[in-house]
DRENTORKOL-3810 file (N, C-alpha, C; in nm, 4 decimals):
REM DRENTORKOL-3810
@n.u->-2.4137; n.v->-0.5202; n.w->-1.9380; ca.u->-2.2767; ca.v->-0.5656; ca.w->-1.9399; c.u->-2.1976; c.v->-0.4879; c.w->-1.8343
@n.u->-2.1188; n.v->-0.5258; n.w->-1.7883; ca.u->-2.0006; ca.v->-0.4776; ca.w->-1.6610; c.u->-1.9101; c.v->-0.4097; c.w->-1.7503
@n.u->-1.8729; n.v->-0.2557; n.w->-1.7006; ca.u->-1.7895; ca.v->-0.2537; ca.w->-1.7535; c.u->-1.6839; c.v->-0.2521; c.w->-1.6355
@n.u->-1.5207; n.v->-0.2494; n.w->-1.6523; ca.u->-1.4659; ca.v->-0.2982; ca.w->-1.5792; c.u->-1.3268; c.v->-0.1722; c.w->-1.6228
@n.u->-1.2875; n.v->-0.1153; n.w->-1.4890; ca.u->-1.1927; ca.v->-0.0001; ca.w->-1.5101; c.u->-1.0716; c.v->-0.0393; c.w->-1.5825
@n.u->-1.0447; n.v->0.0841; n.w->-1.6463; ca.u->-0.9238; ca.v->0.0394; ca.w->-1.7471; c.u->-0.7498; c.v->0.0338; c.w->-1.6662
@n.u->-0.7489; n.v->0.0840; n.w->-1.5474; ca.u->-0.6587; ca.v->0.0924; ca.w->-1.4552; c.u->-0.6541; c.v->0.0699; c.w->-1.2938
@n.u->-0.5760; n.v->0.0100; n.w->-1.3193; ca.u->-0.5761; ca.v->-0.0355; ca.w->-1.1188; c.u->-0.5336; c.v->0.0637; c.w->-1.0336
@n.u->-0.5660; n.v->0.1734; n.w->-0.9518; ca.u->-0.5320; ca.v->0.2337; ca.w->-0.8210; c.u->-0.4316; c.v->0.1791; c.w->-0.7122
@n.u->-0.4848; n.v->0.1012; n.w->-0.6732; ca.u->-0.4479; ca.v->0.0438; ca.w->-0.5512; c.u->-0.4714; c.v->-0.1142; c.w->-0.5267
@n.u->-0.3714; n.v->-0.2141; n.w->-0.5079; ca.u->-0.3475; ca.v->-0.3518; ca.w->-0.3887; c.u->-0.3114; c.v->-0.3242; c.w->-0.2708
@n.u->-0.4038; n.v->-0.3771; n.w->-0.2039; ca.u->-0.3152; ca.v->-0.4061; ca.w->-0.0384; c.u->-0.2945; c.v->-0.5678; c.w->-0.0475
@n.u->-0.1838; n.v->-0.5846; n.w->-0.0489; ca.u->-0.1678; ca.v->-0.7413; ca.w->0.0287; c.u->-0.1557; c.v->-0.7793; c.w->0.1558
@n.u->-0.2238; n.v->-0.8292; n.w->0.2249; ca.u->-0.2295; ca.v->-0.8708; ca.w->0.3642; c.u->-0.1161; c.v->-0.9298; c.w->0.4170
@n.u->0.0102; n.v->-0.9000; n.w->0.4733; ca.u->0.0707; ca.v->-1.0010; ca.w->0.5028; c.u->0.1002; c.v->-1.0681; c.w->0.6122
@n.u->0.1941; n.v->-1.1575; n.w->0.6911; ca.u->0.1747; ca.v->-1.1712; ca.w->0.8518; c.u->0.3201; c.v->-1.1348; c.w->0.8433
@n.u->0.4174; n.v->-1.1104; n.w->0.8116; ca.u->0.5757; ca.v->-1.0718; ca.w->0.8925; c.u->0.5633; c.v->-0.9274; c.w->0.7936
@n.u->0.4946; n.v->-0.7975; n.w->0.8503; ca.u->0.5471; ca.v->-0.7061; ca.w->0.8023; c.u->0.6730; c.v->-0.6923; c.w->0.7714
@n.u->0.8229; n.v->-0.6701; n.w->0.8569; ca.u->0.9226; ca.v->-0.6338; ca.w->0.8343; c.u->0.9896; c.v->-0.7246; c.w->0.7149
@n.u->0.9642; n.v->-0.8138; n.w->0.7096; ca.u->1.0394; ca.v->-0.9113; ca.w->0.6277; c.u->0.9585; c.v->-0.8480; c.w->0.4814
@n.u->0.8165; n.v->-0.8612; n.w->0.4758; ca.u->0.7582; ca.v->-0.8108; ca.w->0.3436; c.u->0.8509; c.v->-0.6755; c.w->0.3021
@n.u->0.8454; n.v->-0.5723; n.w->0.4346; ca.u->0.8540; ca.v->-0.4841; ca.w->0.3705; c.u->1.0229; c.v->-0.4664; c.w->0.3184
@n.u->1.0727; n.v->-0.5541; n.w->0.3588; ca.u->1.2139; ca.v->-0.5144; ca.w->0.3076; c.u->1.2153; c.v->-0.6254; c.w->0.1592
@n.u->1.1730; n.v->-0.7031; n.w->0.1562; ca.u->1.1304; ca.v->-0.7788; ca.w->0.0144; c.u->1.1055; c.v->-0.6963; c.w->-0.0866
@n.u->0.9848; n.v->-0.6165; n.w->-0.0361; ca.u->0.9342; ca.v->-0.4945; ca.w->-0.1369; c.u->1.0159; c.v->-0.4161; c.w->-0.1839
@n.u->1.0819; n.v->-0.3594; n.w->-0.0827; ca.u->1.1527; ca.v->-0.3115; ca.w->-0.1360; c.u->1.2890; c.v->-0.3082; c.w->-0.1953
@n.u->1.3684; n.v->-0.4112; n.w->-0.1649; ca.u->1.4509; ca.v->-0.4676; ca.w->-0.2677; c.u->1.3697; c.v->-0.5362; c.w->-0.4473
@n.u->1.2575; n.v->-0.5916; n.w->-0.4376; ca.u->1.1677; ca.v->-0.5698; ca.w->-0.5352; c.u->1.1536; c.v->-0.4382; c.w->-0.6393
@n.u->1.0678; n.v->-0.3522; n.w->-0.5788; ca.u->1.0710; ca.v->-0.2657; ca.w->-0.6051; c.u->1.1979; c.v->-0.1373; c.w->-0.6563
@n.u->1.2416; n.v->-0.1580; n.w->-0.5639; ca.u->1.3551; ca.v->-0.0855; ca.w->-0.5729; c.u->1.3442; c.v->0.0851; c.w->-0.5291
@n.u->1.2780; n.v->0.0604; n.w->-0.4364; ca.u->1.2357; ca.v->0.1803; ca.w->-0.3713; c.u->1.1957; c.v->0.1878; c.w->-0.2421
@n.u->1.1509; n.v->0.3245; n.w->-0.1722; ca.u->1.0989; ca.v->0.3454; ca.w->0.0192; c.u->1.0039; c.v->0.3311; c.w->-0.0111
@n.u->0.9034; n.v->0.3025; n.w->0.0621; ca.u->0.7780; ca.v->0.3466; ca.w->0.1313; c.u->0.7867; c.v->0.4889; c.w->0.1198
@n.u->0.6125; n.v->0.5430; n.w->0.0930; ca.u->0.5669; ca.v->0.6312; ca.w->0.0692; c.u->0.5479; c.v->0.6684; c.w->0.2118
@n.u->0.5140; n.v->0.5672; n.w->0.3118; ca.u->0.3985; ca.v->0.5867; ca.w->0.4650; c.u->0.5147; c.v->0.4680; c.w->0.5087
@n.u->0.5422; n.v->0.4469; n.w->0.6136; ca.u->0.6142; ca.v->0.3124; ca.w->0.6423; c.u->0.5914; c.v->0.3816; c.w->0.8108
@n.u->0.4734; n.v->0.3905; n.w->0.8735; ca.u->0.3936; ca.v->0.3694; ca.w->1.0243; c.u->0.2463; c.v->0.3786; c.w->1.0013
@n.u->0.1964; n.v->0.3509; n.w->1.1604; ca.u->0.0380; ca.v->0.3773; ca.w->1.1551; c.u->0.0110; c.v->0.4766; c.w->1.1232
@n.u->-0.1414; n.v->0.4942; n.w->1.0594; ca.u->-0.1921; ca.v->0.6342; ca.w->1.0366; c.u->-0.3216; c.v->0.6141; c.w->1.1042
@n.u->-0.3371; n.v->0.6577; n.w->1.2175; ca.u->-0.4606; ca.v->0.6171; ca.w->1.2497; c.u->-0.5819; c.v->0.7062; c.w->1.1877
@n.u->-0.7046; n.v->0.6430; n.w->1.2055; ca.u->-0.8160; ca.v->0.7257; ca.w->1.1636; c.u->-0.8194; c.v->0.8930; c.w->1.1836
@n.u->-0.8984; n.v->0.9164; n.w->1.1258; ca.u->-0.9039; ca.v->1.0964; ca.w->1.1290; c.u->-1.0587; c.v->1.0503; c.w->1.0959
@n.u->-1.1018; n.v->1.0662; n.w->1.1778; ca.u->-1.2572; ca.v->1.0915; ca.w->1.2183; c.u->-1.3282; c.v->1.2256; c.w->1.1167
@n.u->-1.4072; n.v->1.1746; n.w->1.0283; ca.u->-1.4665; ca.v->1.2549; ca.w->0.9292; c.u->-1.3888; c.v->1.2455; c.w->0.7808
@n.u->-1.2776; n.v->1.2253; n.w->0.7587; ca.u->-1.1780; ca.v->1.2403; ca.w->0.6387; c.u->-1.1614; c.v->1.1003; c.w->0.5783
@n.u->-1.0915; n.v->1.0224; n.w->0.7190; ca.u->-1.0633; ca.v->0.8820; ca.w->0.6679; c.u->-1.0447; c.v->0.7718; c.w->0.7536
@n.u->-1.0333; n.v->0.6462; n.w->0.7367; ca.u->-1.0585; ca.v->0.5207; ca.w->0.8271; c.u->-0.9173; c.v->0.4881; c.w->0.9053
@n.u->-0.7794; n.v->0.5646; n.w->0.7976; ca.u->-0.6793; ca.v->0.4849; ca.w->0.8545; c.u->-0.5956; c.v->0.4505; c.w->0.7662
@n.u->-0.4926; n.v->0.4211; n.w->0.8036; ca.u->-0.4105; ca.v->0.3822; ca.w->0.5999; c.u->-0.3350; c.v->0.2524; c.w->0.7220
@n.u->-0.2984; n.v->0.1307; n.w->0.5834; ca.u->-0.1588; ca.v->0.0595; ca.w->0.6549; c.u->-0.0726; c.v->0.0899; c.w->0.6885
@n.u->0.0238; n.v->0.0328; n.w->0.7373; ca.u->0.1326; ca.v->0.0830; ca.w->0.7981; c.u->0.2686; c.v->0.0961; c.w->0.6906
@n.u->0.2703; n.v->0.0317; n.w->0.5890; ca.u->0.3506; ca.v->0.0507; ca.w->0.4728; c.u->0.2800; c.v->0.0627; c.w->0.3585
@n.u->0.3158; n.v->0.1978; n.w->0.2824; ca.u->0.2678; ca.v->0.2026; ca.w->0.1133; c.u->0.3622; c.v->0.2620; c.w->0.0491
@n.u->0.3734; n.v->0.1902; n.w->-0.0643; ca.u->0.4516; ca.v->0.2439; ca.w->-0.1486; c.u->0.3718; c.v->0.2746; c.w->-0.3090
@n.u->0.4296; n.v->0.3594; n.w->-0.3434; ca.u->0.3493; ca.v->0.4232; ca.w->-0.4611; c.u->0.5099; c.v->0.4039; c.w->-0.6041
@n.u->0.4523; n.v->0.3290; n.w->-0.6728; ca.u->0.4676; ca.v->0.3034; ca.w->-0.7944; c.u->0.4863; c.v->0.4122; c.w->-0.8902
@n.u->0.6077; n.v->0.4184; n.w->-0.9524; ca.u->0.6321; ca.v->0.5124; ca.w->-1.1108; c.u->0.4769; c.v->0.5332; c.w->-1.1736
@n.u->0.3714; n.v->0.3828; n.w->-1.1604; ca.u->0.3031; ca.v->0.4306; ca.w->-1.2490; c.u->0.1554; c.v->0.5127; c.w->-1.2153
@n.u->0.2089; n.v->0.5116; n.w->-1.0323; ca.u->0.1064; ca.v->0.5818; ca.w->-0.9731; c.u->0.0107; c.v->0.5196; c.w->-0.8944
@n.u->0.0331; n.v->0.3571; n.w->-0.9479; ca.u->0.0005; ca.v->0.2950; ca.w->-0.8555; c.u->0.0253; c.v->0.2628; c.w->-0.7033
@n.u->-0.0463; n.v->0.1719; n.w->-0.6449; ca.u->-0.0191; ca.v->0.2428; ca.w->-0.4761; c.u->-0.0107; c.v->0.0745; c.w->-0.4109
@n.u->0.0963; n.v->0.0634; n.w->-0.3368; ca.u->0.1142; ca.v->-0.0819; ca.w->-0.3251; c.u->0.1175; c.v->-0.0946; c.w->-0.1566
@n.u->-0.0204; n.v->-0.1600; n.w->-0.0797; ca.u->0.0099; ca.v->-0.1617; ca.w->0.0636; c.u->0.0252; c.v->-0.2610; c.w->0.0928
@n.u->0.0393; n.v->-0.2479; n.w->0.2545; ca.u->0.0665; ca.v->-0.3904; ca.w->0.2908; c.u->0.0476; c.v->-0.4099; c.w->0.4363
@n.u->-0.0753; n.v->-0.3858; n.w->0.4427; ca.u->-0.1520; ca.v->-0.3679; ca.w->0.5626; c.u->-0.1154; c.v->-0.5524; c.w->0.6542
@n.u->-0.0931; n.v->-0.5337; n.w->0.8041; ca.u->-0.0545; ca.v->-0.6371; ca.w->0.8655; c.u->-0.1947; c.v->-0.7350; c.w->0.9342
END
């Protein structure tokens, strides 16, 4: 049987008009961006993050990679 995690981490939603998402979001939300530019790779550590994330009261992590 699968078991299946009891909590979600992280969505990225893909979108095509970053700026417009991200100001949606955040009138949504009701909050900034955690990251709101590129992060490029770091060779050995990590691949790269989107260019907007915002992290959630509940710890959750909401991107929105372009």
């Amino acid at each position: 049987m699968t078991v299946f995690p009891a909590a979600v981490h992280h969505v990225a939603l893909t979108v095509t008009d970053l700026e417009a998402s991200r100001a949606w979001y955040r009138r949504l939300l009701t909050t900034d961006p955690v990251i709101d530019e590129d992060v490029p790779a770091l060779p050995g550590h990590h691949k790269g993050f989107p260019p907007t994330i915002f992290q959630l009261a509940c710890g959750m992590i909401l991107a929105l990679p372009a």
